[in-house]
C-alpha positions, 0 to 999 in steps of 0.5 A: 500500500502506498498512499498519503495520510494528512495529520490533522493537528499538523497539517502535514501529509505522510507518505505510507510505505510498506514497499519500502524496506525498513532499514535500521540506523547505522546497519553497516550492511544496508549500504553497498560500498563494493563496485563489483556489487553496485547496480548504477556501474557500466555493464550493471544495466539489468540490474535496474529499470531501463534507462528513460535518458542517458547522455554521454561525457560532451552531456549528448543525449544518447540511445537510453538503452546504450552501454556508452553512458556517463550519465543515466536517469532511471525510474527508483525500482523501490520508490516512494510514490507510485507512478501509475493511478488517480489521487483519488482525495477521499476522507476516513471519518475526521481523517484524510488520505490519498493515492501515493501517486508519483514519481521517483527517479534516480539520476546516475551522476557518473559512470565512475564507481569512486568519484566524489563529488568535492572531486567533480568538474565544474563541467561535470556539475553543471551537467547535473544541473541541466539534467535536472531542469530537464527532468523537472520539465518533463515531470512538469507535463504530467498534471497530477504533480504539484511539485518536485523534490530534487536532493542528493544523500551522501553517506550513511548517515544522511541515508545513502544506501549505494556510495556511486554518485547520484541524486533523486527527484520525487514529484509529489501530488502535493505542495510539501508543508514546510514549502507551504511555510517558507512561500507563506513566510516570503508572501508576508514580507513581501506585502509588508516591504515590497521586497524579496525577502531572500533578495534582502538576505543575500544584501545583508550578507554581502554588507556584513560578511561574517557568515559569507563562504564563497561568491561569484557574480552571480551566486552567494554561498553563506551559512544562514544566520540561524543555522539548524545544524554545524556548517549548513550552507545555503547558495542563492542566486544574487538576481531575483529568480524565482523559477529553477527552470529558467536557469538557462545561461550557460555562464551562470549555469556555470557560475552555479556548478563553480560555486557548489563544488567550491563549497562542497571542496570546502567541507571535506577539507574541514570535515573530512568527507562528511555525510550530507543532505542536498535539497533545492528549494524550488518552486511549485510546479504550477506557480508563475512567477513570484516576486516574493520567491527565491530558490535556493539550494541548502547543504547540510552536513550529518555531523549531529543527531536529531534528538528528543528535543527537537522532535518535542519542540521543533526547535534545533539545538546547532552546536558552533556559531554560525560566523565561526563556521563560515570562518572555516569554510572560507579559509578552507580553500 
């Protein structure tokens, strides 16, 4: 069974999953580290769902059947939606459900088993990028999503089960709460102010300079101000850009693959290959354009644990000092 149950207190829908396996913290078996074993290498093809697009190293978009990849976007043979059926929105008395329709796709960043990504090529990432907005554009045609999730898991505490490089997308039937939250939040500055709130984040980081990590003309990276966790970071766009999609100039294409890679370079020298949790914050696939919405992408290493405090309150307990952390990661070049 998979389908979405909304918590009436919260408001929050969860997805149920039986199909899914249950995997137990820090069970050193759930990941597969061995190469000769992993499913996303050259030559493992059949042990996944056949290919949907496939592009090889000059990012040519190639037969998706061909054995000549670099990279490979596969349907999730586990996933947490389901593609086929309606939603089918319904109640159970007080309570309300829905189908689990969706999609779950992985994208097979490389064909190389070993390669991280602090070791990647700007054209290497910028590539990624690309991908992306093309699957988010496709997954765009099907009317029953409302928005999708981009975001990559790397090591075992972050929950990555297979160590060869890859991210995710899961288009969801629904606009996720805590996406709800921040377009909310963002709405209200807007109509008290006039401006982007995010538009003025970034001015005050530029003014002051103490959280900043890495810029260039175009992109900002910084540790937020009130940081949930050690040395999270956040990259914006400096110009207003509400929609990821229309990220098309190859120059800022490139200008955001150089600055994620200078990041991610910065962290595992500090932290010395960190487990991390990538998301782009994205807007809903049917909104406009916004004036009041800015996408983002936020990187969170796992170097503490979520305990009972935060799950009682909501509230996070970060360790370091935000300026401090940035301090790090800037001299970590």
């Amino acid at each position: 069974m998979i389908e979405l149950r909304r918590d009436p207190i919260s408001s929050r829908w969860v997805i149920i999953n039986d199909k899914r396996d249950f995997e137990y913290p820090d069970h050193e078996n759930i990941k597969i580290l061995d190469k000769k074993l992993c499913p996303f290498c050259p030559g493992k093809e059949n042990l996944t769902p056949p290919a949907l697009v496939a592009f090889d190293k000059k990012g040519n978009r190639i037969d998706s059947s061909s054995k000549d990849w670099n990279i490979r976007v596969i349907p999730n043979n586990k996933p947490i939606l389901a593609i086929e059926g309606s939603i089918s929105r319904r109640a159970e008395g007080l309570y309300d459900k829905m189908n689990g329709v969706g999609a779950h796709e992985i994208v097979i960043e490389t064909s190389s088993h070993d390669r991280s990504i602090d070791s990647f090529g700007e054209e290497a990432f910028a590539q990624d990028i690309i991908v992306a907005q093309e699957r988010i554009n496709d997954l765009k045609k099907d009317l029953r999503f409302e928005y999708i999730s981009v975001f990559k898991n790397h090591g075992q505490h972050a929950g990555e089960t297979i160590s060869h490089p890859h991210f995710q997308l899961v288009a969801l039937s629904i606009i996720p709460r805590n996406i709800k939250d921040e377009m909310v939040t963002a709405q209200k500055y807007y109509e008290f102010k006039e401006r982007c709130l995010m538009c003025d984040i970034i001015e005050q980081e530029l003014s002051s300079g103490a959280r900043v990590v890495a810029e260039t003309d175009s992109f900002l990276a910084f540790v937020p101000f009130a940081s949930r966790y050690p040395f999270e970071t956040w990259i914006l766009p400096k110009d207003h850009m509400p929609d990821f999609r229309t990220l098309h100039d190859k120059k800022k294409i490139d200008e955001m693959s150089a600055i994620c890679i200078s990041v991610f370079r910065r962290l595992f020298k500090v932290l010395d290959n960190p487990s991390y949790n990538l998301v782009l914050k994205a807007l809903p696939l049917k909104q406009d354009f916004l004036q009041y919405y800015h996408w983002h992408v936020e990187i969170v290493p796992k170097i503490t644990r979520f305990t009972g405090f935060e799950l009682g309150t909501g509230m996070y307990i970060n360790p370091t000092i935000p300026e401090e952390s940035a301090k790090f990661l800037r001299e970590a070049e």
